[in-house]
VOKOLMAR-780006 format. One record per residue (C-alpha): x, y, z. Coordinates in Angstrom, 1 decimal, padded with zeros to 4 digits, m for minus. Each point is the difference from the previous one (the first is absolute). Layout:
# residues N
<px: X | py: Y | pz: Z>
...
//
This chain:
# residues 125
<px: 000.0 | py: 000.0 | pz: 000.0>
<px: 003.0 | py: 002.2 | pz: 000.6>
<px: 001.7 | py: m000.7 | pz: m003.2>
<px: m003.8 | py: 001.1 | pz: m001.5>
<px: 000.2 | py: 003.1 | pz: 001.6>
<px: 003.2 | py: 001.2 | pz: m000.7>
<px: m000.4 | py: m000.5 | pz: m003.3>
<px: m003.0 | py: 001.6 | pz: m000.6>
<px: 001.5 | py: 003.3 | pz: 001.2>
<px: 003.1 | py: 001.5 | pz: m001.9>
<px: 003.0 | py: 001.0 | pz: 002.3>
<px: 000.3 | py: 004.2 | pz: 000.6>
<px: 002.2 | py: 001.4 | pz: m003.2>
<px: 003.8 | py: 001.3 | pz: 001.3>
<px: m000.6 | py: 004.1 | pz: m000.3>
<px: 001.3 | py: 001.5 | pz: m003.0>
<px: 004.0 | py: 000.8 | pz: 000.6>
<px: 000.4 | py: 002.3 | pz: m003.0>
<px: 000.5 | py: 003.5 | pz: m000.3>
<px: m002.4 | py: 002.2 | pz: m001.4>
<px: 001.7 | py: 003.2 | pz: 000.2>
<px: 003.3 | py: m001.5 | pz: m001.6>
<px: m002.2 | py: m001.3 | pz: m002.2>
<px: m001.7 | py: 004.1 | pz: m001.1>
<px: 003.7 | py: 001.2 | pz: 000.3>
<px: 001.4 | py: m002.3 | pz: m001.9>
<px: m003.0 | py: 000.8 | pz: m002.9>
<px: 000.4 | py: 003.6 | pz: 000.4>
<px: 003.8 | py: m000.1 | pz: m000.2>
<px: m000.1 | py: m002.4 | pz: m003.2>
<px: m002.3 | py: 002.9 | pz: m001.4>
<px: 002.5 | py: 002.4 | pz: 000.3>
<px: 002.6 | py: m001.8 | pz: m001.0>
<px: m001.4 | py: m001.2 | pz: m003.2>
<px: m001.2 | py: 004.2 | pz: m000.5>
<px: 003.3 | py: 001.1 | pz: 000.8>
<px: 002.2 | py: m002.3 | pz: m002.4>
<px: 001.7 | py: 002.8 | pz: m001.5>
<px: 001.4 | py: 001.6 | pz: 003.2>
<px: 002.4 | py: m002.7 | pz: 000.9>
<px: 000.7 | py: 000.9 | pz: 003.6>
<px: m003.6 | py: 000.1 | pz: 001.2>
<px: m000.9 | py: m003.1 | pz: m002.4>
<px: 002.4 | py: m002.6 | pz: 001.0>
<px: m000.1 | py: 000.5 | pz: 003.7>
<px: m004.3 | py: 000.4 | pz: m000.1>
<px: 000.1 | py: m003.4 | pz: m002.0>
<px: 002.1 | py: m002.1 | pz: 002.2>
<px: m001.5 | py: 001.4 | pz: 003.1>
<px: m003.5 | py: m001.2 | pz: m002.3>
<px: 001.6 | py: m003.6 | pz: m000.2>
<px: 001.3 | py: m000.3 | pz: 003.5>
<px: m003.3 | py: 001.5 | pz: 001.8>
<px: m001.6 | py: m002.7 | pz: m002.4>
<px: 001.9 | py: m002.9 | pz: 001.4>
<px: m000.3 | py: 000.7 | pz: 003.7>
<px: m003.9 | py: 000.8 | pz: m000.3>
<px: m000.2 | py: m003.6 | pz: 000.0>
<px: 001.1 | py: m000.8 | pz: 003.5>
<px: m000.3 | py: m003.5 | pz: 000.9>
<px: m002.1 | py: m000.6 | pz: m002.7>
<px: 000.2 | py: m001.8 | pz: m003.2>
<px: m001.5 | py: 002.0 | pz: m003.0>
<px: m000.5 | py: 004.0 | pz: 000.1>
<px: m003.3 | py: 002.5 | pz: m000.1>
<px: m000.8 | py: 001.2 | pz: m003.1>
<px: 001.4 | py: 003.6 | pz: 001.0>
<px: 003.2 | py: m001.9 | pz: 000.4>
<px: 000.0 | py: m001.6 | pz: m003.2>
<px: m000.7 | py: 003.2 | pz: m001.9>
<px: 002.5 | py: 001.9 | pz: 001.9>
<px: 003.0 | py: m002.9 | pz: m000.8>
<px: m001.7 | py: 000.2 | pz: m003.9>
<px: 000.9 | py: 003.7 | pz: 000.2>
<px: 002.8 | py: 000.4 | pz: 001.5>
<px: 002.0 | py: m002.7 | pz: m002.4>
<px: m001.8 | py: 002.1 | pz: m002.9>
<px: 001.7 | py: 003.2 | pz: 001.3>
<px: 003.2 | py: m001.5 | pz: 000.7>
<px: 000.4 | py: m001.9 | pz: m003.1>
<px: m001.6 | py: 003.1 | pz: m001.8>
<px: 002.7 | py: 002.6 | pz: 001.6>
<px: 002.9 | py: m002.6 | pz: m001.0>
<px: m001.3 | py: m000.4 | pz: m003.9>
<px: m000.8 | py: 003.5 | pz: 000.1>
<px: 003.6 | py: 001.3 | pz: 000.6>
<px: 001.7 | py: m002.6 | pz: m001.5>
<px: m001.1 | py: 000.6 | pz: m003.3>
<px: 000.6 | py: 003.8 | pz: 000.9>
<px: 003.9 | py: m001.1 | pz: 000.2>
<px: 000.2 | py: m002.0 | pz: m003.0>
<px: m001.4 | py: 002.9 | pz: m001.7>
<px: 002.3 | py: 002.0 | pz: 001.4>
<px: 002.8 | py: m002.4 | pz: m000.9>
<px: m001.2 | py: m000.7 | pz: m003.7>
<px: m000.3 | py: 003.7 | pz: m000.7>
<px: 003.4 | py: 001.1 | pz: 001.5>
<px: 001.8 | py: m002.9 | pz: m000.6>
<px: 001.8 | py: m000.6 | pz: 003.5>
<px: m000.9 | py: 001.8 | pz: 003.2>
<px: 003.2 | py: 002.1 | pz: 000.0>
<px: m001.6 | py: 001.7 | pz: m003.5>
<px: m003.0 | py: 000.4 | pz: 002.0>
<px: 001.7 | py: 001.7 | pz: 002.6>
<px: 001.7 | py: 002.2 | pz: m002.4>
<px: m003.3 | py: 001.4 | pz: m001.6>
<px: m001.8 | py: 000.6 | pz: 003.4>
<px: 003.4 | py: 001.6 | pz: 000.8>
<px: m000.5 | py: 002.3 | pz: m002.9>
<px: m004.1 | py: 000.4 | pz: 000.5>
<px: 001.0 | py: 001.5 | pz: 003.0>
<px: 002.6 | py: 002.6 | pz: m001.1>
<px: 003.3 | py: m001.8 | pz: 001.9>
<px: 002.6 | py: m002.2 | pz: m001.1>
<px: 000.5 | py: m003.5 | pz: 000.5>
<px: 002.7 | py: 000.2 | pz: 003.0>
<px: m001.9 | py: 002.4 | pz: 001.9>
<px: m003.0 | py: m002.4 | pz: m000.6>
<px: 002.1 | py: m003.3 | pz: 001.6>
<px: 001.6 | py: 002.6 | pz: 003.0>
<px: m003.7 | py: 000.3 | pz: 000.9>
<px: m001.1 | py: m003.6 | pz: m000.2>
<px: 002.9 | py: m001.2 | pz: 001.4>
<px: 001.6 | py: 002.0 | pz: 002.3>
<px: 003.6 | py: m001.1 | pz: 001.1>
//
C-alpha cells in the first residue's frame, strides 16, 4: 500500500538554481556587442562578458533559459563580427598599400609629418 502511495504522488522538483539576472545581462550585453561591432574596444570586451554571463547563468544546471541562449547567440555574433569586420579592414589596408610600412608612410604624409617623426611617436625610445 505504501509502494501505491508513493507512486501515485511525484517527489517536490529541486528549485531552479539558474540565474536570471545573468541571464538579462548576459542578453543585453550580447546586444551591445553585436550593435557595437565597429568600435572594437567596447565590442570585444561587451561580447565576452555576453559569453561568460551566458555560461555562469546556468549554475548547477544542465541547459540554459532562453535569455541565456540569445545572449551566448549574440555575443559570439558580435565577437566573431568585430574580428571579420577588422580583419578585412587590414587586408584592405595591406592589399592597397602593399606592406604596412607603405601604409604608415601615407598616413604619415595624410597627416603633414614625415615618417621618423611618425615612428618617434609610436614608439618612443
Amino acid at each position: 500500500m505504501e509502494y501505491q502511495f508513493y507512486s501515485n504522488h511525484q517527489a517536490p522538483k529541486a528549485p531552479d538554481k539558474r540565474s536570471a539576472p545573468m541571464a538579462a545581462a548576459s542578453m543585453a550585453l550580447g546586444i551591445l556587442s553585436l550593435t557595437t561591432c565597429s568600435c572594437l574596444f567596447l565590442s570585444l570586451p561587451c561580447s565576452a562578458l555576453a559569453i561568460i554571463f551566458a555560461l555562469l547563468s546556468r549554475g548547477g544546471e544542465t541547459t540554459m533559459n532562453a535569455y541565456a541562449k540569445i545572449g551566448l547567440g549574440f555575443g559570439i555574433a558580435g565577437l566573431s563580427l568585430t574580428i571579420l569586420l577588422y580583419a578585412c579592414a587590414f587586408a584592405y589596408a595591406i592589399y592597397t598599400y602593399g606592406s604596412l610600412e607603405n601604409y604608415l608612410r601615407a598616413y604619415s604624409q595624410m597627416q603633414g609629418m614625415d615618417y621618423e617623426e611618425l615612428m618617434r611617436r609610436l614608439y618612443p625610445m
